[in-house]
C-alpha positions in Angstrom: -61.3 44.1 -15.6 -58.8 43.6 -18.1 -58.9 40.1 -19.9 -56.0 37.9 -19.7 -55.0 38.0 -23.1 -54.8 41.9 -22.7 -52.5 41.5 -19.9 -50.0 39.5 -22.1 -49.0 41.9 -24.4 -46.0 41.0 -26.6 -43.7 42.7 -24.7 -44.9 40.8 -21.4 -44.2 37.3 -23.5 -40.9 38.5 -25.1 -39.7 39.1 -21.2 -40.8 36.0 -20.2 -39.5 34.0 -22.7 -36.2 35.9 -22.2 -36.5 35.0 -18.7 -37.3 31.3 -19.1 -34.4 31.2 -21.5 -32.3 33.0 -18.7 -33.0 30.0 -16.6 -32.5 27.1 -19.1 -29.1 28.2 -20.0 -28.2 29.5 -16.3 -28.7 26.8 -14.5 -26.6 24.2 -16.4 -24.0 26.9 -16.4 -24.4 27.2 -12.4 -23.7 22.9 -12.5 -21.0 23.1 -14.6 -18.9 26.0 -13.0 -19.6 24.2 -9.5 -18.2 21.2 -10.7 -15.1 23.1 -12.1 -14.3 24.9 -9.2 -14.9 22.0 -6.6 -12.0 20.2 -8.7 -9.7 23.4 -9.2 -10.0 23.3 -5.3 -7.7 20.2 -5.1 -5.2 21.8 -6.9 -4.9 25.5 -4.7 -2.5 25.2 -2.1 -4.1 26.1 1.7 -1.3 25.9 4.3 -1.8 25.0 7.7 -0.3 23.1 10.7 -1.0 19.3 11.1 -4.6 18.8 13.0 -2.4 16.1 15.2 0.6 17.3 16.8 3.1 15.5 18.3 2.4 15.1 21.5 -1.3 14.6 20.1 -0.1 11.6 18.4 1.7 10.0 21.3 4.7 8.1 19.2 8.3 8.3 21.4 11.1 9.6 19.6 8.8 11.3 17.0 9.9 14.2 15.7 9.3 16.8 13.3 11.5 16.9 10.1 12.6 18.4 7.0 13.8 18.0 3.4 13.7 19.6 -0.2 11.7 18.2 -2.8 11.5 19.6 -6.3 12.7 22.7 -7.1 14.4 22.8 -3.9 11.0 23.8 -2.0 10.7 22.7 2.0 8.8 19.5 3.0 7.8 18.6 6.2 6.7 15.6 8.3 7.6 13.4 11.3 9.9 10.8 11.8 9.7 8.2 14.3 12.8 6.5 14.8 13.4 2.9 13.4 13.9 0.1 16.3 13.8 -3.1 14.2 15.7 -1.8 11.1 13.1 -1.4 8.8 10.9 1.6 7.3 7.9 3.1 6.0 7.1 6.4 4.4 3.4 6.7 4.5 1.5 9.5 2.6 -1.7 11.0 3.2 -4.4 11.6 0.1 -5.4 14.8 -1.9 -6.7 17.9 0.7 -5.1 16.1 3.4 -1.6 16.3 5.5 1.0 14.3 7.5 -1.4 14.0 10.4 -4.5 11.5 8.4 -2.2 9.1 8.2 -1.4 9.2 12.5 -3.1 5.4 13.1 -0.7 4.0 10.5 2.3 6.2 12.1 1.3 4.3 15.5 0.5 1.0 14.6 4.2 0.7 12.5 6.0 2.8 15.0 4.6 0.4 18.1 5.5 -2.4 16.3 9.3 -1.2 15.9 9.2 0.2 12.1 10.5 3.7 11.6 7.6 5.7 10.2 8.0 9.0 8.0 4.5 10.7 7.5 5.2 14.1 5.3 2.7 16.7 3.7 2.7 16.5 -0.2 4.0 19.7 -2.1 1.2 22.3 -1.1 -0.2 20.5 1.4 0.1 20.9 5.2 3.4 22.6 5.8 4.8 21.6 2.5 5.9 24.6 0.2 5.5 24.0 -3.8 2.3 23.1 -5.6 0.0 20.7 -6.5 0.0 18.8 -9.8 0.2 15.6 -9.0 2.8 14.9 -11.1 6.6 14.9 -11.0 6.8 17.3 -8.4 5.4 14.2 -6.0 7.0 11.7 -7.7 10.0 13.7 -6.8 9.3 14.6 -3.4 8.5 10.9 -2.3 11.8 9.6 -3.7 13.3 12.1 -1.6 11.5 10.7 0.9 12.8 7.5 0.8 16.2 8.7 0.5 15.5 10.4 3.9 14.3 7.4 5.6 16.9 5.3 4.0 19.8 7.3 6.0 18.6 7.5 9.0 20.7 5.9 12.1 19.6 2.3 12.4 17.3 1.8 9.0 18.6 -0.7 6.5 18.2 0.4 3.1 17.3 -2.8 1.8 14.6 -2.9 4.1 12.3 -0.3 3.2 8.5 0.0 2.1 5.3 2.9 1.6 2.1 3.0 2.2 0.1 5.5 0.3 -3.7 6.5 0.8 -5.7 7.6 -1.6 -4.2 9.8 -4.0 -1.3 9.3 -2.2 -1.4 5.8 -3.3 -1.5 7.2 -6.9 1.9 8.4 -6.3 3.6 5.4 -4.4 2.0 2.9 -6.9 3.8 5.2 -9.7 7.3 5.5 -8.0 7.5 2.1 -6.7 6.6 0.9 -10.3 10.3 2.7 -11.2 12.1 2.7 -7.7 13.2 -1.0 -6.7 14.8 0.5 -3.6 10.7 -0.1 -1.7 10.7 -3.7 -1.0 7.1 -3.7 0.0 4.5 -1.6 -0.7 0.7 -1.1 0.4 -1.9 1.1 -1.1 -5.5 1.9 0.4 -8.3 3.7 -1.2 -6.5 4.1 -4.4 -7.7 5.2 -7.5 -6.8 3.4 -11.0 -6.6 5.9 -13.2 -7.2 10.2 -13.3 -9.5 10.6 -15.9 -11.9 7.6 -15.0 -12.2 8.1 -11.7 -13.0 11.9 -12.1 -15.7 10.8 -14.6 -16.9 8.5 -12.0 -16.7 10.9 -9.5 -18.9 13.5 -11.3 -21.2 11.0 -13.1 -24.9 12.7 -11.5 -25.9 15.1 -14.0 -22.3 14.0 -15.5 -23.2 15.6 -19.2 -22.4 19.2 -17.5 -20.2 18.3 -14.6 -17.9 16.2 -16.0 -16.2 17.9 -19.0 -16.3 21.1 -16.2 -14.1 18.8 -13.9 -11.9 17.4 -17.1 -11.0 21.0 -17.7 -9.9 22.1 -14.2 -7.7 18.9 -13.8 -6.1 19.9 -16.9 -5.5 23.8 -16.2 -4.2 22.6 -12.8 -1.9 20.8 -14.9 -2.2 17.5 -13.7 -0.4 14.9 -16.4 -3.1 12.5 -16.6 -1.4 10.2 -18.9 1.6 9.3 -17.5 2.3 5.9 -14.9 -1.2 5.5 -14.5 -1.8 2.9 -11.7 -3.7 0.1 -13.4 -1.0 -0.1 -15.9 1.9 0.3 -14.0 1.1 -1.7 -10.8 2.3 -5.0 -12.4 5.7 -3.6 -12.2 5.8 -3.7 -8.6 6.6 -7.2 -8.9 8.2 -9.3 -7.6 8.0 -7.2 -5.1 4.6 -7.5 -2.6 1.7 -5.2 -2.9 -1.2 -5.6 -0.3 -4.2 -4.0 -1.5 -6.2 -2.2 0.8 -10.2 -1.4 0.4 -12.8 0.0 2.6 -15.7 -2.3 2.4 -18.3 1.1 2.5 -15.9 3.0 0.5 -18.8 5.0 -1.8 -14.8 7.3 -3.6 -13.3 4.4 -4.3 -15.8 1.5 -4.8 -15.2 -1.8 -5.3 -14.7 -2.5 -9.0 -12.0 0.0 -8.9 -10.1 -2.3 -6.4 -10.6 -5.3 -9.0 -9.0 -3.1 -12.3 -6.1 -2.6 -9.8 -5.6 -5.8 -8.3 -6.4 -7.8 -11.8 -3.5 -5.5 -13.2 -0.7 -6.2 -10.4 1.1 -9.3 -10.4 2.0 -12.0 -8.1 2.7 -11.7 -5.2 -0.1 -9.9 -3.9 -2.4 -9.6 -1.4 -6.1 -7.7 -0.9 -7.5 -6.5 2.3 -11.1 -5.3 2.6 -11.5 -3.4 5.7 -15.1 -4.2 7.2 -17.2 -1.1 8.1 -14.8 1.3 6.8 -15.2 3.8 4.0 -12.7 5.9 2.5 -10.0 5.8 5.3 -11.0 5.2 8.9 -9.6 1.8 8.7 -8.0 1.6 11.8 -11.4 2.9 14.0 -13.7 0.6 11.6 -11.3 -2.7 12.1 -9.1 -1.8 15.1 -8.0 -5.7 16.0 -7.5 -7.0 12.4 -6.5 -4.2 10.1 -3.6 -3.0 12.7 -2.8 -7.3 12.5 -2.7 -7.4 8.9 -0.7 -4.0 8.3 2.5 -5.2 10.6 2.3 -9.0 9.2 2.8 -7.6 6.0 5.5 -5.3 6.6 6.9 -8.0 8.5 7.0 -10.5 6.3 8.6 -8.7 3.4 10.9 -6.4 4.9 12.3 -9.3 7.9 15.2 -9.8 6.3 17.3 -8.0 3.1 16.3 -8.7 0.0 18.1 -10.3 -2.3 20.0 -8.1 -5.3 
């Protein structure tokens, strides 16, 4: 029988070191492309019809509606109509559409607020793509110039609520757009680059830089009215603050930066038993309570000039 130091000829140890080389260098690789393509992901537009229709979501008058955002490309959402003269545009977070946001369309619409729930350029039934940048900025304005001609809405009584990335967006427009008197964001994060870092911090060495990279081919401008240091020019106008308690996207401290950075007044709501979204099923007697007292309060009566 051939000894074992026969068997390993140099040719046998050349392979194998080429093959355990292979494997150091693949590997990383293989985390590193994952990471980038699970990010590029958020940015690649995937059409489809909300998961909630309207008769699914059980709001009278709702209907479905139209308007042009950036570029003149088609966005779509529902509308329910406006019974105590206010309203809120509400916008869904990244991957999502009109339809995540249907427990907040219900509990405003029930309590007499006209609600307009849209899909985000690329999203849903949204034409246009995803940047995350002026495009939205863009398309939520127009929002809010829908909702504020609608038969019966006062225009100086009007406010968003944004989830998630959505939030992103609102906190950025209402830093600029005085014409949102009140304005609630849940799940929000502070800023592009940290949370992405945050989100990819296991074996972050290789997946972060991967996940830096697709953000920026997606062109995504990461610089520009980021939250935590534009949400103190929401005042004087209210921001309520809005936090899952189990919320393992958007933890805690990232709540603090934001509300440590807005300004007075301001409130913070942390939503027991929820995680990211699922506020209303986690808290359905208190969260629904503390969403229409808000709006309530601040948009009751016209604000002053």
């Amino acid at each position: 029988m051939p000894s074992r130091s026969r068997l390993l000829q140099p040719k046998s140890l050349t392979a194998m070191a080429a093959l355990g080389l292979l494997l150091v260098l693949a590997v990383p690789a293989y985390v590193a492309v994952s990471a980038y393509r699970l990010e590029r992901a958020g940015f690649i537009p995937q059409p489809h019809p909300p998961r909630v229709g309207l008769a699914e979501l059980g709001i009278s008058g709702a209907r479905e509606v139209s308007f042009h955002g950036a570029g003149g490309v088609t966005l779509r959402g529902y509308y329910a109509p406006s019974r105590n003269h206010a309203a809120v545009v509400v916008t869904h977070g990244a991957s999502g559409e009109r339809s995540d946001m249907a427990d907040e369309m219900r509990i405003l619409a029930r309590a007499g607020f006209g609600v307009l729930a849209f899909d985000w350029p690329g999203h849903g039934e949204s034409e246009g793509g995803i940047v995350w940048g002026e495009p939205e900025r863009q398309a939520l304005q127009n929002a809010i110039s829908f909702v504020a001609t609608q038969p019966g809405v006062d225009r100086e009584r009007l406010g968003a609520f944004g989830f998630s990335m959505g939030g992103y967006m609102v906190t950025q427009v209402a830093s600029r757009d005085t014409r949102l008197r009140a304005v609630a964001v849940a799940g929000t994060p502070h800023d592009a680059i940290e949370h992405t870092r945050y989100e990819y911090r296991r074996l972050g060495f290789l997946r972060q830089p991967a996940a830096l990279l697709a953000i920026r081919v997606s062109g995504m401008p990461t610089r520009e009215l980021v939250p935590e240091r534009v949400i103190g020019a929401i005042a004087p106008r209210a921001l309520l603050l809005i936090e899952g308690a189990n919320d393992q996207q958007v933890p805690a401290w990232i709540g603090d930066r934001l509300f440590a950075a807005a300004r007075e007044p301001k409130q913070r709501l942390k939503v027991p038993g929820a995680g990211h979204g699922g506020y209303a099923a986690a808290d359905p007697v208190h969260y629904p309570a503390a969403l229409i007292a808000f709006f309530e309060q601040q948009l009751s009566v016209a604000a002053s000039p």
